[in-house]
C-alpha positions as a printed NumPy array, in Angstrom:
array([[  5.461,  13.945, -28.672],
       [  2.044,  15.211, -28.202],
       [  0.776,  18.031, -25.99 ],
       [ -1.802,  18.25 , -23.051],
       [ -2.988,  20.289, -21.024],
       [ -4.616,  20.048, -17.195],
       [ -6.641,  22.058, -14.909],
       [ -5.311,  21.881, -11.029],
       [ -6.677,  23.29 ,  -8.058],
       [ -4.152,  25.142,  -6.806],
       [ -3.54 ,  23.226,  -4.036],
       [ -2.703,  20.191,  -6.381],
       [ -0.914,  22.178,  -8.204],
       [  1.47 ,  23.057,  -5.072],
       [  1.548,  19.219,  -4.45 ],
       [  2.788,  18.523,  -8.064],
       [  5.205,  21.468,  -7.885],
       [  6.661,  20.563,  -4.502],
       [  7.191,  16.808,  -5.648],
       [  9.23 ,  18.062,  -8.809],
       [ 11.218,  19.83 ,  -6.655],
       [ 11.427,  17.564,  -4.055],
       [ 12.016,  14.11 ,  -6.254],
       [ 13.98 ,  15.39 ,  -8.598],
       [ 11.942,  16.18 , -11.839],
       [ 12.898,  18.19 , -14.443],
       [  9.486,  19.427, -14.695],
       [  6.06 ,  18.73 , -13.745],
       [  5.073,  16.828, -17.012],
       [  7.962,  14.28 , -16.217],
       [  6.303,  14.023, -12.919],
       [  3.013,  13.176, -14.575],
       [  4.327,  10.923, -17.1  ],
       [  6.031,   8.74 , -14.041],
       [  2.537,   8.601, -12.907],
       [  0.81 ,   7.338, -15.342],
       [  3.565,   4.568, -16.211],
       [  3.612,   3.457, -12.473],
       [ -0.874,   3.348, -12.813],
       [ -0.246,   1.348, -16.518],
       [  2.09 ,  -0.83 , -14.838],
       [ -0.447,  -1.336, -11.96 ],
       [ -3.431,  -1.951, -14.156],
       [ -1.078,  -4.704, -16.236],
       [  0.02 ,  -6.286, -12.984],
       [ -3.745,  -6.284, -11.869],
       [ -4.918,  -8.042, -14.858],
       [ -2.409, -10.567, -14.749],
       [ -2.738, -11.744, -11.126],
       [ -7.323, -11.589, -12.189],
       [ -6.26 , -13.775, -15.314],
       [ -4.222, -16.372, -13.228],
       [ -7.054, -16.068, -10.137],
       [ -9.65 , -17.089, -13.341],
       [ -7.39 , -19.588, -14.077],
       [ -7.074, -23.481, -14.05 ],
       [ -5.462, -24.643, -11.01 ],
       [ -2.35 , -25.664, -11.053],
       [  0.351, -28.968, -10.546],
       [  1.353, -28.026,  -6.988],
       [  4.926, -26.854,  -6.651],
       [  5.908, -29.614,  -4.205],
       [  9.601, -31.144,  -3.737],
       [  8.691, -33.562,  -6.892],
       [  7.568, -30.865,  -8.777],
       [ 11.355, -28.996,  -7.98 ],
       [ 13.167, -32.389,  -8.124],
       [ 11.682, -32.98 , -12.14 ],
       [ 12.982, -29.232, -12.58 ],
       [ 16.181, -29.219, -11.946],
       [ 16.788, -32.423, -13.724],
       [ 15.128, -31.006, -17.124],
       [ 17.98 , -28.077, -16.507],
       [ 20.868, -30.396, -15.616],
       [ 19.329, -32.472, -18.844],
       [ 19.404, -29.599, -20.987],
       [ 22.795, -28.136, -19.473],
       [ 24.38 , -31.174, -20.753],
       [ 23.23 , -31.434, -24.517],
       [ 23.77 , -27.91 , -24.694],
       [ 27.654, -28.791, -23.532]])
């Protein structure tokens, strides 16, 4: 695993310390690394719901749209049997 280091004010500093304490981190770099995967997670989620805005519109999901579903699983249900 690599190594890096950060430069706090102090008050962030107390923030980051009292939230390791507080939410149970081992340590303050665990506390940063759950940051950072919640903010890549975020970004992903962002660029998915921009890529589907961008996108085509879609069949509407009406009561036909359900009905044809649930037959192509009954459908496929039953060869799998």
């Amino acid at each position: 695993m690599s190594t890096m280091n950060i430069s706090l004010p102090d008050a962030l500093k107390s923030f980051v310390d009292e939230q390791v304490s507080q939410r149970g981190y081992g340590t303050s770099s665990e506390y940063v690394r759950e940051l950072i995967r919640k903010d890549k997670d975020r970004l992903q989620l962002r660029n998915l719901l921009l890529a589907g805005a961008a996108s085509a519109p879609a069949t509407p999901a009406d009561a036909s749209y359900f009905d044809a579903l649930r037959d192509r699983v009954r459908k496929a249900a039953r060869a799998k049997a």
